[in-house]
C-alpha positions as CSV (number, residue, x, y, z in Angstrom):
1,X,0.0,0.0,0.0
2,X,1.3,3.4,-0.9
3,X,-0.6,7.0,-0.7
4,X,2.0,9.9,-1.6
5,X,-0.7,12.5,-0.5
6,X,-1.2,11.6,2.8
7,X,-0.3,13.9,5.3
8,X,2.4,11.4,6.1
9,X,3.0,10.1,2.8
10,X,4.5,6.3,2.9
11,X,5.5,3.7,0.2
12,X,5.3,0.1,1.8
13,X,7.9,-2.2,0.4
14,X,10.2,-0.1,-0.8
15,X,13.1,-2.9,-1.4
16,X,10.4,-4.0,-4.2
17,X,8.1,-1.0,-4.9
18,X,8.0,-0.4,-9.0
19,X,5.5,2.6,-9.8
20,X,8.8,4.0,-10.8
21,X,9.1,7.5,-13.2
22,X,11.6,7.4,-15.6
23,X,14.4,9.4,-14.8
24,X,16.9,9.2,-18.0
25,X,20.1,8.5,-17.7
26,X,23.1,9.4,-15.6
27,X,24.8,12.5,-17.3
28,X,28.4,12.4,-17.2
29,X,28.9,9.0,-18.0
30,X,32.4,7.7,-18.1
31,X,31.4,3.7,-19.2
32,X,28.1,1.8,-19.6
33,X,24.3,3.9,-19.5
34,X,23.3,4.2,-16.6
35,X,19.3,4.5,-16.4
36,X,17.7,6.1,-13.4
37,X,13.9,5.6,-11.9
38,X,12.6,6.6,-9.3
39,X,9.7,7.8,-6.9
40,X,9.3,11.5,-5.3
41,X,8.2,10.6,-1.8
42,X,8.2,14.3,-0.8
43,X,9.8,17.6,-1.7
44,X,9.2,21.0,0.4
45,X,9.2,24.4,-0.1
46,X,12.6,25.2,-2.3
47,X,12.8,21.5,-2.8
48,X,14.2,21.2,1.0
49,X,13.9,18.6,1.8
50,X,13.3,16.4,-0.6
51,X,13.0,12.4,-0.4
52,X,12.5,9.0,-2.4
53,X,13.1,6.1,-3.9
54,X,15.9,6.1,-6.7
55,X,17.1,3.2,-8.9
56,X,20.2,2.8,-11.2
57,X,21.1,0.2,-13.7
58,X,25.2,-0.5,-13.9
59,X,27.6,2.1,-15.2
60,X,30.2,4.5,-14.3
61,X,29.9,8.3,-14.2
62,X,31.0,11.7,-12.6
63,X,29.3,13.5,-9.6
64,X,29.5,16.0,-7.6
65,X,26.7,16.5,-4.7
66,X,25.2,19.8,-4.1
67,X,23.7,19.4,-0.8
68,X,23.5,16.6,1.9
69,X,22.4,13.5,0.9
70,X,21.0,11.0,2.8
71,X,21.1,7.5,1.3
72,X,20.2,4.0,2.7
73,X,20.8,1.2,0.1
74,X,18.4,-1.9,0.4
75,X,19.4,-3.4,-3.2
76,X,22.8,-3.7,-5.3
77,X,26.1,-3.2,-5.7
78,X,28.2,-0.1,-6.2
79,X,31.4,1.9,-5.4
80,X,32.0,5.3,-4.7
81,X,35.4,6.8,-5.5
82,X,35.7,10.2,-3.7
83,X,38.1,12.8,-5.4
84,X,40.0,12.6,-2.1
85,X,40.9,8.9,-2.7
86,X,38.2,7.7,-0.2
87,X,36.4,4.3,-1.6
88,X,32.9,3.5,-0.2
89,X,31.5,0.1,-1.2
90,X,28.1,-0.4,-1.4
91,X,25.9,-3.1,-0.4
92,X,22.1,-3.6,0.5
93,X,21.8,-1.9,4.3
94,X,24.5,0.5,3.5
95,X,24.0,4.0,5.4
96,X,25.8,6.6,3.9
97,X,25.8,11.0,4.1
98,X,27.0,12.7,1.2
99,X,27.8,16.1,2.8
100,X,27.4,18.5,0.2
101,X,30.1,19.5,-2.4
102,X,30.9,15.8,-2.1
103,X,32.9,14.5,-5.4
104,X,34.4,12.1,-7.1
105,X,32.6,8.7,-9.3
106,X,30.4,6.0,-8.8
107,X,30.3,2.6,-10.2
108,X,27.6,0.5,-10.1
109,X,28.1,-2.9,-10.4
110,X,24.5,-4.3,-9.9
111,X,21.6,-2.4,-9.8
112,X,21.2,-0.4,-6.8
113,X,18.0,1.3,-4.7
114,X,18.1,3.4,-2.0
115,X,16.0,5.4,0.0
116,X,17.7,9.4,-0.1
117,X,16.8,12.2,1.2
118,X,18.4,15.6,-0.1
119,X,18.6,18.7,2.3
């Protein structure tokens, strides 16, 4: 059961949900196309905060984060390569803050989901 317009809006099963939008692909792709979907659970005022569901297909590609991000992974396989030489592998129950101005690449390996929210 989902309802987005509660005043509490919920998605139950998230791990599995899939009344996913289309979100194109990742821009500044380095190997593979990675596709995006996803589900806007909430955004407020100036779109802060904003949370969801996001899902991305394997590839490699460029980021830089413009404000915190919140992420919990519950599917996949992925690693993060900070620009500071940090590594950050990913696996379902991974719990990770992207403070923002974070950079570097992520390569996903197997599909992953997580739960983010953006403040």
């Amino acid at each position: 059961m989902t309802n987005l317009s509660a005043t509490a809006p919920y998605i139950h099963g998230a791990t599995h949900y899939n009344d996913l939008v289309d979100w194109g692909t990742q821009p500044d792709s380095l190997e593979g196309e990675s596709h995006s979907k996803g589900r806007l659970l909430f955004k407020g005022p100036d779109n802060s905060p904003e949370t969801g569901l996001w899902v991305c297909t394997p590839g490699r590609w460029r980021l830089s984060i413009p404000r915190d991000e919140f992420c919990h992974f519950v599917a996949g396989h992925a690693i993060y390569h900070g620009d500071n030489g940090e590594t950050i592998e990913i696996y379902p129950g991974t719990c990770v803050l992207f403070p923002a101005g974070w950079s570097g690449e992520a390569d996903v390996q197997e599909t992953i989901r997580n739960v983010y929210m953006l403040s």
